[in-house]
N, CA, C and O atoms as a Tinker XYZ file with bonds, in Angstrom:
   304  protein
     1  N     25.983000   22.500000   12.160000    73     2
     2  CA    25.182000   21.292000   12.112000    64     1     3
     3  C     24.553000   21.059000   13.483000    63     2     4     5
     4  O     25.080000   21.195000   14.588000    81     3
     5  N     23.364000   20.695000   13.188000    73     3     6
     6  CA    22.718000   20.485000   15.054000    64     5     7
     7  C     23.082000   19.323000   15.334000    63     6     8     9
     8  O     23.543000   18.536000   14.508000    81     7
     9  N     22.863000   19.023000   16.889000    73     7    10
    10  CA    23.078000   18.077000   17.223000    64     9    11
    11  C     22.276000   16.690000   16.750000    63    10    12    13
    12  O     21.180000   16.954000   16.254000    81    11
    13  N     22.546000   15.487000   16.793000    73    11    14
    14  CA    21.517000   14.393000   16.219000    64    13    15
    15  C     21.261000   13.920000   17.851000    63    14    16    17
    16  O     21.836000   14.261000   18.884000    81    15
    17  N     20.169000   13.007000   17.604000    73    15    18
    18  CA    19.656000   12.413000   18.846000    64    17    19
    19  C     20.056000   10.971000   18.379000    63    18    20    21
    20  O     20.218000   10.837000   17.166000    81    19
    21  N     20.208000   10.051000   19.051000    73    19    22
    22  CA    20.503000    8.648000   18.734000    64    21    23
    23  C     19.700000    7.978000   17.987000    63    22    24    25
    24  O     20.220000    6.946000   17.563000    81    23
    25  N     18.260000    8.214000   17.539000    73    23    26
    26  CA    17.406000    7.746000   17.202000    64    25    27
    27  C     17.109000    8.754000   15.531000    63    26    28    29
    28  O     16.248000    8.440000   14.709000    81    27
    29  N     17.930000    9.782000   15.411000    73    27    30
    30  CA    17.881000   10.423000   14.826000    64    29    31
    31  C     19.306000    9.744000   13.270000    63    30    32    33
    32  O     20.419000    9.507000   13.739000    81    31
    33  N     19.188000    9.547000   11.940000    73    31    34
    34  CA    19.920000    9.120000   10.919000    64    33    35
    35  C     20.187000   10.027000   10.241000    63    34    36    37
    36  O     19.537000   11.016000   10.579000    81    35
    37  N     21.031000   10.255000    9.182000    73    35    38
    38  CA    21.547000   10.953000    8.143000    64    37    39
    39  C     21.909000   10.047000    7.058000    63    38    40    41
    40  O     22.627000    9.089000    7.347000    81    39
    41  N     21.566000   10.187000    5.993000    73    39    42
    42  CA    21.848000    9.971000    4.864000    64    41    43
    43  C     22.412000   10.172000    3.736000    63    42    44    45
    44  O     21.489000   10.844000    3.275000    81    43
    45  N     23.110000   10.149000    2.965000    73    43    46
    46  CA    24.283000   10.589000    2.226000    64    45    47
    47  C     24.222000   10.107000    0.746000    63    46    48    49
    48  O     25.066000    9.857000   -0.115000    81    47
    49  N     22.731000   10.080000    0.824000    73    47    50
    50  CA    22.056000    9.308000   -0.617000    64    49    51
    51  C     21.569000    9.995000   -1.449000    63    50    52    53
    52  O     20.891000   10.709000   -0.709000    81    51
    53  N     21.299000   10.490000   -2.816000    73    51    54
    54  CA    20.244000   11.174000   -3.802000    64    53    55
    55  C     18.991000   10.668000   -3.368000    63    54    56    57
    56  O     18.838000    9.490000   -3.045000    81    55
    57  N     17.884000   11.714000   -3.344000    73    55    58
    58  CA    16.319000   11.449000   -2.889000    64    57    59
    59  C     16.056000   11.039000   -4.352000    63    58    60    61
    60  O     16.217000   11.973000   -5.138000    81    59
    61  N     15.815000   10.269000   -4.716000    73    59    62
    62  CA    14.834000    9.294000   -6.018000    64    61    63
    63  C     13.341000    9.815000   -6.358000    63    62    64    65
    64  O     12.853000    9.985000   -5.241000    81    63
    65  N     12.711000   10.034000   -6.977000    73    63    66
    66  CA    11.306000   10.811000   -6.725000    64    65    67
    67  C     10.334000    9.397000   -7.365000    63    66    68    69
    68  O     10.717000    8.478000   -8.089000    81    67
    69  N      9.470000    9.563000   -6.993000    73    67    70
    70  CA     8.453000    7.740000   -7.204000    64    69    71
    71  C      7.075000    8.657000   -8.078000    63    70    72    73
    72  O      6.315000    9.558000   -7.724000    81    71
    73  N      7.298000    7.718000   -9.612000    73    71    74
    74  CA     5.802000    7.789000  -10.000000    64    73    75
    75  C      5.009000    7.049000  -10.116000    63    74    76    77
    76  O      4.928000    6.085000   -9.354000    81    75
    77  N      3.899000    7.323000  -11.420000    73    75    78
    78  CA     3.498000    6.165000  -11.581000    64    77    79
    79  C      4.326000    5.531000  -12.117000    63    78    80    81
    80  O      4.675000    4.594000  -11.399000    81    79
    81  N      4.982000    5.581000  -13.319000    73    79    82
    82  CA     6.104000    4.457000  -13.918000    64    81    83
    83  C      7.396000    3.892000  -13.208000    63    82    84    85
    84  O      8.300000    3.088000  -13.439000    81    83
    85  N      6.965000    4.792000  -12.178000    73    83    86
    86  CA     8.165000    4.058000  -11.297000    64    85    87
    87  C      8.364000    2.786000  -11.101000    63    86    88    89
    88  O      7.382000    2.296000  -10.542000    81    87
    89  N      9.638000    1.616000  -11.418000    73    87    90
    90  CA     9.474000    0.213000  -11.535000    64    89    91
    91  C      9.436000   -0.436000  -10.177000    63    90    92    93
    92  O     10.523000   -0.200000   -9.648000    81    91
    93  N      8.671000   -1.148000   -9.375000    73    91    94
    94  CA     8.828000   -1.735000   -8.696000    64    93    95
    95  C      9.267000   -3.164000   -8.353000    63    94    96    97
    96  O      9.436000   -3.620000   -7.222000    81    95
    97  N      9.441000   -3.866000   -9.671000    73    95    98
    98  CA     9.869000   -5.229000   -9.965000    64    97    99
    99  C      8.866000   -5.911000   -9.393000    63    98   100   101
   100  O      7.947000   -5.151000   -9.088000    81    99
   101  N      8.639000   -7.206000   -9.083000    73    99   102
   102  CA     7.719000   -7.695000   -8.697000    64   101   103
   103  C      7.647000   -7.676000   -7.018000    63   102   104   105
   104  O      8.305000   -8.111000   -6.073000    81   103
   105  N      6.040000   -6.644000   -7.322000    73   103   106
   106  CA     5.705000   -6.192000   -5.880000    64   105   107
   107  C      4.399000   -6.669000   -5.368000    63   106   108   109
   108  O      3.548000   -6.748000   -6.253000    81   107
   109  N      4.021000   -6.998000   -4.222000    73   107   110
   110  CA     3.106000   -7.916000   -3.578000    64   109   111
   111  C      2.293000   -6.489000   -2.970000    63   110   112   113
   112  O      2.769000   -5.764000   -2.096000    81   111
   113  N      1.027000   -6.287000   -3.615000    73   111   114
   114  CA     0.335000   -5.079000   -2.882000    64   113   115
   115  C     -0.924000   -5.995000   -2.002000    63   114   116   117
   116  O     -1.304000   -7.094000   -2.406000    81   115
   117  N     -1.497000   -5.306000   -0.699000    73   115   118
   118  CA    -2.487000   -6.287000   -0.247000    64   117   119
   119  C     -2.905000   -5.291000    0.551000    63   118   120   121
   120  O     -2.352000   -4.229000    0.838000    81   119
   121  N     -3.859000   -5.707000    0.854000    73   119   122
   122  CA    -5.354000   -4.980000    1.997000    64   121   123
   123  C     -4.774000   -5.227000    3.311000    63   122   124   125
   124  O     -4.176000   -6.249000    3.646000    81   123
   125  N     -5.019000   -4.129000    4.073000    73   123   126
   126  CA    -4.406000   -4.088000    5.429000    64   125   127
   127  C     -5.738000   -3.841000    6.478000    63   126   128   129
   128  O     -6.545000   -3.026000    6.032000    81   127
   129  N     -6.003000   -4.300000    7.511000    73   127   130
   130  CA    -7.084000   -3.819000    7.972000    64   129   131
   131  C     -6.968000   -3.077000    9.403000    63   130   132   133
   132  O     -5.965000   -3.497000    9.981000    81   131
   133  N     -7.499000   -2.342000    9.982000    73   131   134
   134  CA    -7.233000   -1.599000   11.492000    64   133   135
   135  C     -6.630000   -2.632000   12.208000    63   134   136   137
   136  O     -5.847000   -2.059000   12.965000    81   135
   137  N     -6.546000   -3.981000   12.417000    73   135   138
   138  CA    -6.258000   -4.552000   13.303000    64   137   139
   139  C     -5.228000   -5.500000   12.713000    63   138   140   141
   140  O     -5.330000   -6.717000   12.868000    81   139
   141  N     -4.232000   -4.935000   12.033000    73   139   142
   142  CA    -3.066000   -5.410000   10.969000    64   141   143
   143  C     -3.720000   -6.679000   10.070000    63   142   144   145
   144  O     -2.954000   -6.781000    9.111000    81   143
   145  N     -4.535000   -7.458000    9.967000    73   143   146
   146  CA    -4.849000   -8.156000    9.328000    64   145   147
   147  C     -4.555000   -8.104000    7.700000    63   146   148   149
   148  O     -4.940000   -7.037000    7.221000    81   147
   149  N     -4.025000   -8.912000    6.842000    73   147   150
   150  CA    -4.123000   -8.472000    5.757000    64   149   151
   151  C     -4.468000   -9.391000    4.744000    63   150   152   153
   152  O     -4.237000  -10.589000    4.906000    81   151
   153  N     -4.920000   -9.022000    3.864000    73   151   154
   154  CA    -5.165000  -10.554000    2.348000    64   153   155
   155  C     -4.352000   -9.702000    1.056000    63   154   156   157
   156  O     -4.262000   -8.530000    0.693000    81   155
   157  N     -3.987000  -10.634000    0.745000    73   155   158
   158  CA    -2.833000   -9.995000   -0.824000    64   157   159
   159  C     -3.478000   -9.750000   -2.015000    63   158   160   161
   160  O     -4.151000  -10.774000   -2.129000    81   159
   161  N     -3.724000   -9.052000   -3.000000    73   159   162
   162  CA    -4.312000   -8.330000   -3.815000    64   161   163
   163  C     -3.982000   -8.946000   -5.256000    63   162   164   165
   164  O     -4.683000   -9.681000   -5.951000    81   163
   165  N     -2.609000   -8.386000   -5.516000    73   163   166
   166  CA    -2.114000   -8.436000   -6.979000    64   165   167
   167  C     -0.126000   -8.320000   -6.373000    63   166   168   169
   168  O      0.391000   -8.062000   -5.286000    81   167
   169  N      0.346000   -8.611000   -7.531000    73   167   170
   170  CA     1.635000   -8.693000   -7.820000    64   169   171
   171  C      1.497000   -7.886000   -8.822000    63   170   172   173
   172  O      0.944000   -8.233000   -9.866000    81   171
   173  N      2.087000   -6.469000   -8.579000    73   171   174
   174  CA     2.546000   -5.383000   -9.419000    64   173   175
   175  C      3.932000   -4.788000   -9.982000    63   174   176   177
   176  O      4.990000   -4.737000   -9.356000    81   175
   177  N      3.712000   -4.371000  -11.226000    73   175   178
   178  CA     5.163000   -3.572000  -11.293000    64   177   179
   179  C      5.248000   -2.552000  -11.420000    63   178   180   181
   180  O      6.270000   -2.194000  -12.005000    81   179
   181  N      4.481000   -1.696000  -11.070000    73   179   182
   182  CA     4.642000   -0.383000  -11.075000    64   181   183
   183  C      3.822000    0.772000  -10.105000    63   182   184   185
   184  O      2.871000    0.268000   -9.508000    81   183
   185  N      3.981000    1.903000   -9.906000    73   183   186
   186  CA     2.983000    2.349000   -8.772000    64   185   187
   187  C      1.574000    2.628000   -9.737000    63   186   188   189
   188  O      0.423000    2.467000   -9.331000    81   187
   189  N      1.894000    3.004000  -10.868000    73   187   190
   190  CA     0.247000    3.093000  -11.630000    64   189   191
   191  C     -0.874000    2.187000  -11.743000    63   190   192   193
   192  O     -2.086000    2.367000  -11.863000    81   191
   193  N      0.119000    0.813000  -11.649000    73   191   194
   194  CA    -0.355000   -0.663000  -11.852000    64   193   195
   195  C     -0.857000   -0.958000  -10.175000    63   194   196   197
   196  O     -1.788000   -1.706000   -9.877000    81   195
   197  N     -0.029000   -0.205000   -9.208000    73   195   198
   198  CA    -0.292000   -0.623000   -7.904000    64   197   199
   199  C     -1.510000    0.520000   -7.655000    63   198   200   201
   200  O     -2.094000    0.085000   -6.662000    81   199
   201  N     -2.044000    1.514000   -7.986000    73   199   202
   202  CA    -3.035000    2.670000   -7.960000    64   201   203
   203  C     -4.443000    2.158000   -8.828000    63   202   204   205
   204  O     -5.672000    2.236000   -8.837000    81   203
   205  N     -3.667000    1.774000   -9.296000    73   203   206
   206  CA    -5.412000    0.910000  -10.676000    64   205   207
   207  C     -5.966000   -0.443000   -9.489000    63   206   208   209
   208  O     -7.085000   -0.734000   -9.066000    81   207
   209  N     -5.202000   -0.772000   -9.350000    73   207   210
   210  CA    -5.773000   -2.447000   -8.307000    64   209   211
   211  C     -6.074000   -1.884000   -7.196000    63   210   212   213
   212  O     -7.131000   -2.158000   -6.628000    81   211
   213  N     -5.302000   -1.107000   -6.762000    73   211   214
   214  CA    -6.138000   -0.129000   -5.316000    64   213   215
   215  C     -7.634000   -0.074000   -5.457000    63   214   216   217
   216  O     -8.586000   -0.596000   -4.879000    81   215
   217  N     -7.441000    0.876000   -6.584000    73   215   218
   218  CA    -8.701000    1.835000   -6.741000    64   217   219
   219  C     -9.948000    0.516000   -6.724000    63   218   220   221
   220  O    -10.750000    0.366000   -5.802000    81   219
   221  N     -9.868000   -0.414000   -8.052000    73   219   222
   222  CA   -10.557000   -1.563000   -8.270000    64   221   223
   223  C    -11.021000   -2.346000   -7.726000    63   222   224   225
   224  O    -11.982000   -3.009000   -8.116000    81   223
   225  N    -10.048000   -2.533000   -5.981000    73   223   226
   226  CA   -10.219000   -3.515000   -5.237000    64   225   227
   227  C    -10.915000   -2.719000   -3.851000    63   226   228   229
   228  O    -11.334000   -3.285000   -2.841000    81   227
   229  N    -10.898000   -0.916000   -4.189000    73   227   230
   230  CA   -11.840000   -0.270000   -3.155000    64   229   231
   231  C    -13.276000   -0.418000   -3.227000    63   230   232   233
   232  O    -14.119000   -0.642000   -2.359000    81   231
   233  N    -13.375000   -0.165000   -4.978000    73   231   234
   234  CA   -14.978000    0.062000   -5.375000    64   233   235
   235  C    -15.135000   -1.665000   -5.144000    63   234   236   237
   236  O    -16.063000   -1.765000   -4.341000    81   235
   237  N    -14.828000   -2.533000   -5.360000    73   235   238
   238  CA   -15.516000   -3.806000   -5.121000    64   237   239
   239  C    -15.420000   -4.371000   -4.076000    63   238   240   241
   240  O    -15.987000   -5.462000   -4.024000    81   239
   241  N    -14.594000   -3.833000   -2.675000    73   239   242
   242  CA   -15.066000   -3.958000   -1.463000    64   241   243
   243  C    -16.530000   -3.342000   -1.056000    63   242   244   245
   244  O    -17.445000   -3.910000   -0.459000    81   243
   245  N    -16.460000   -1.870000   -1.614000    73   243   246
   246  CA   -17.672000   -0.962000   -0.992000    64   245   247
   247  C    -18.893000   -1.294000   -1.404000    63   246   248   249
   248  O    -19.800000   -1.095000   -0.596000    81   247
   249  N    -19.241000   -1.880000   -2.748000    73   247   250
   250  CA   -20.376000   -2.385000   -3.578000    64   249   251
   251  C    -20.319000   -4.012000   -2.903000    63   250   252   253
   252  O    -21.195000   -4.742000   -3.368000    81   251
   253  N    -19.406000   -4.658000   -1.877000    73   251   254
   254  CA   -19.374000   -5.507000   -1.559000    64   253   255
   255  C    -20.231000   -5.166000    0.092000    63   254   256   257
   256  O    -21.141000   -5.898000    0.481000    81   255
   257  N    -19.945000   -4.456000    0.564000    73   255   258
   258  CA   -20.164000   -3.842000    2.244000    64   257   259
   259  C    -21.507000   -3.472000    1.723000    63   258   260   261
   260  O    -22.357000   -3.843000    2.532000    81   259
   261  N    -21.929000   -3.000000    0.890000    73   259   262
   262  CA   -23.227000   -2.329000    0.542000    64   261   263
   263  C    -24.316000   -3.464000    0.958000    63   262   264   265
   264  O    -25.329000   -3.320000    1.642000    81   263
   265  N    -23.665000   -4.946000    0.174000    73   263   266
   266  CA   -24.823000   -6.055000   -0.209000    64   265   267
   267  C    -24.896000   -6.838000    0.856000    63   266   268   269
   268  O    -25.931000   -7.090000    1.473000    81   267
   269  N    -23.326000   -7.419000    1.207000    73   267   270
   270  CA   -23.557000   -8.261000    2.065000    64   269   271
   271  C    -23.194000   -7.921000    3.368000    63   270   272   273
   272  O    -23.240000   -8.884000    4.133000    81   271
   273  N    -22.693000   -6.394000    4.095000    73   271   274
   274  CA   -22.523000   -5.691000    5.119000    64   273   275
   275  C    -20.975000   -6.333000    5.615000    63   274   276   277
   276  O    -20.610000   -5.999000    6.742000    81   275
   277  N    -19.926000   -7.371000    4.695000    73   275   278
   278  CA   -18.626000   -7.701000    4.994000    64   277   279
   279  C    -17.618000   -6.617000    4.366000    63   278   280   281
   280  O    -17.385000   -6.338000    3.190000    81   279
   281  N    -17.124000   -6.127000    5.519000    73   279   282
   282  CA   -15.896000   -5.306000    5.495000    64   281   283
   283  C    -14.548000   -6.043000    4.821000    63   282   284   285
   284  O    -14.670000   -7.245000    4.585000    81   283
   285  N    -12.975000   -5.254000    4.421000    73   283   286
   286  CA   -11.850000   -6.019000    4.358000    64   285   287
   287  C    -11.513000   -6.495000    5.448000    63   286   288   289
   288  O    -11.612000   -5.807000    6.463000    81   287
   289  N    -11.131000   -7.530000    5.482000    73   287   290
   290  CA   -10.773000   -8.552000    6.255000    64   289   291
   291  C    -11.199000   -8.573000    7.545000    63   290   292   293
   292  O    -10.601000   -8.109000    8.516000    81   291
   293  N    -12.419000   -9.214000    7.522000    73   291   294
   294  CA   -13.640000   -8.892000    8.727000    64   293   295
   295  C    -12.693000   -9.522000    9.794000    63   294   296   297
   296  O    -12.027000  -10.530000    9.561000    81   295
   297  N    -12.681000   -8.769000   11.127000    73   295   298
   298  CA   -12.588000   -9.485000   12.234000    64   297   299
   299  C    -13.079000  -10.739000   12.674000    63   298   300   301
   300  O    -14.248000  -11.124000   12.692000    81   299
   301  N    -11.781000  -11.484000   13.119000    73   299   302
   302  CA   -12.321000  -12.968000   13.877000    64   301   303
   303  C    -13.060000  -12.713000   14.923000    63   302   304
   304  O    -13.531000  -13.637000   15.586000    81   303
């Protein structure tokens, strides 16, 4: 076994594999912007459900940046 570094963990857990049906119970997905800023999206339960509102809330930012030139969560 190599040595660990202090900053270094081990785990002693089964790796879980994440899909789309994977349940997330009620999960808070939201827009993050370069400068951590964020606005909240949807409350999801699942990663398919969290991949559909992604996708939905990309194309109607970009058709949004197109018209009125406002980015997600424009800088103060």
């Amino acid at each position: 076994m190599k040595n660990l570094t202090k900053t270094e963990k081990t785990y002693n857990r089964p790796a879980i594999g994440i899909t789309d049906s994977t349940d997330l119970g009620p999960f808070m997905l939201r827009a993050q912007s370069e400068d951590r800023h964020y606005e909240p999206l949807a409350v999801v339960a699942n990663v398919g459900e969290a991949r559909d509102v992604a996708r939905r809330h990309f194309r109607d930012r970009m058709q949004q940046l197109d018209q009125q030139g406002e980015g997600v969560c424009p800088y103060s």
